[in-house]
N, C-alpha and C positions, 0 to 999 in steps of 0.2 A: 729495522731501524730503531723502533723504540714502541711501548706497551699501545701508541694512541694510532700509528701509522706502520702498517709494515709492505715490505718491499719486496715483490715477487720477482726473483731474476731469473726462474727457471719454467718455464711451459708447465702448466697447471695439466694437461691433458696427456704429451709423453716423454716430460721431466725435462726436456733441452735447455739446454740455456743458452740459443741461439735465437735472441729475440732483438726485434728491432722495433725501434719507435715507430709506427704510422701514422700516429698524430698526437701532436702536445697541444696544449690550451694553458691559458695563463692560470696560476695555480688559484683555485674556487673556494668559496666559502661550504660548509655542509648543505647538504639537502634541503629544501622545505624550511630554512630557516628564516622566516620573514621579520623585521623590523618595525617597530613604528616610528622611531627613527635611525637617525643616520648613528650607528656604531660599529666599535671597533668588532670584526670576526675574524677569525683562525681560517684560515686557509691552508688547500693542501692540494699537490699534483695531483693534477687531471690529464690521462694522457690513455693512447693506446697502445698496446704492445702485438708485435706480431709474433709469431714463434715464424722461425724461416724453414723448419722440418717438416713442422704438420698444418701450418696453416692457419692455426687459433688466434684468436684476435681478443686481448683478455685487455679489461685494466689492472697494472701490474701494481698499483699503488692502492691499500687496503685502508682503511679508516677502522681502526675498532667499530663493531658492533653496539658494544656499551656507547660510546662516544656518538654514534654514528645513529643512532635509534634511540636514544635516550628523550629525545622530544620531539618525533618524529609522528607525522598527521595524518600521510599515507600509507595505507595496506592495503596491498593488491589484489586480494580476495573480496573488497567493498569499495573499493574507490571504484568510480566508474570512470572518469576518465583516461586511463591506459587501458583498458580493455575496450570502449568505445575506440581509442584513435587505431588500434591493434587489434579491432576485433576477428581480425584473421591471422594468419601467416600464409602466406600465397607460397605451394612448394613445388619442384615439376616432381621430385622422387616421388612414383608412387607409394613406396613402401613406411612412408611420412604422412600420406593423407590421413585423413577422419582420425588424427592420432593429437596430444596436446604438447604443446611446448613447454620445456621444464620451469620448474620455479612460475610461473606467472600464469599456467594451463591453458595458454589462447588454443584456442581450436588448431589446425592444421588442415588445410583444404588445397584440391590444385589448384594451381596458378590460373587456371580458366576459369576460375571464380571472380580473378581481376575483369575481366571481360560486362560482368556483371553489375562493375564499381560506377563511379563517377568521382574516385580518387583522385587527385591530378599529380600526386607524388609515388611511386615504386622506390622504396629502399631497396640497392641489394646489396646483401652482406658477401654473396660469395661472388666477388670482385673480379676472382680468376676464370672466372665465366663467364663473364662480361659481353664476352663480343655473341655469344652465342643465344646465353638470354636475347639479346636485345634485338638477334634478329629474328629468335622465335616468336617473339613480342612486339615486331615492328610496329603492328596494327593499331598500337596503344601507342606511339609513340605521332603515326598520325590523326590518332582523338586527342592529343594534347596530352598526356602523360606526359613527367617529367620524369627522368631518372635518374638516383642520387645514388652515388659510385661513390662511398666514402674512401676506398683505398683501390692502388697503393697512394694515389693523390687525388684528391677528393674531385669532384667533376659532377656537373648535373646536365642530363643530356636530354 
């Protein structure tokens, strides 16, 4: 698109360019950008993309780095609030336990670690397993877990 926003049309994982919206949001000001008053800020697409081949679920719309980090408060190696609210990642694969999540190193633990929580939200990203999660998880569901299905249409059950 241009040097400040660029535009991902092809699956970042295996190059398709079979990707569909899964979720738009009206277009956002940058990160962490706080005011002390009311002014004018730059907005830019906020949205999901799917790939319909492998499943990826990317934001397809980039913000330069420079642009996008230039006055920027959090880093995720010391902010302690994304890794307190994340301090796990709940997984059933075993071969993903005791291992860490890329980019942000949350730990990685089985999903019977939720058993242990007092959470009352379960994200799950892998949507297409939906029915199967939740009934191996029922149990959580009657301690009051909620469960937030962001795709393919968002749903908290």
């Amino acid at each position: 698109m241009d040097k400040i926003l660029r535009h991902d049309q092809h699956c970042r994982l295996c190059g398709s360019n079979h990707l569909a919206t899964a979720l738009k949001l009206e277009d956002t000001p940058l990160e962490d950008q706080f005011l002390k008053t009311a002014a004018f800020q730059s907005t830019f697409p906020l949205e999901l993309a799917l790939c319909e081949d492998c499943g990826y679920l990317h934001l397809p719309y980039i913000v330069s780095p420079e642009v996008s980090y230039s006055d920027y408060m959090y880093v995720s190696g010391v902010t302690v609030g994304l890794r307190q609210h994340y301090d796990t990642y709940a997984e059933d694969n075993p071969l993903k336990h005791e291992t860490f999540s890329p980019g942000h190193h949350i730990p990685v633990y089985s999903s019977t670690k939720l058993y242990e929580e007092d959470s009352a939200y379960v994200l799950v990203l892998a949507w297409q397993h939906q029915k199967s999660i939740l009934e191996k998880h029922s149990i959580l569901l009657d301690k009051g877990f909620k469960f937030i299905i962001p795709l393919p249409d968002l749903k908290v059950i």
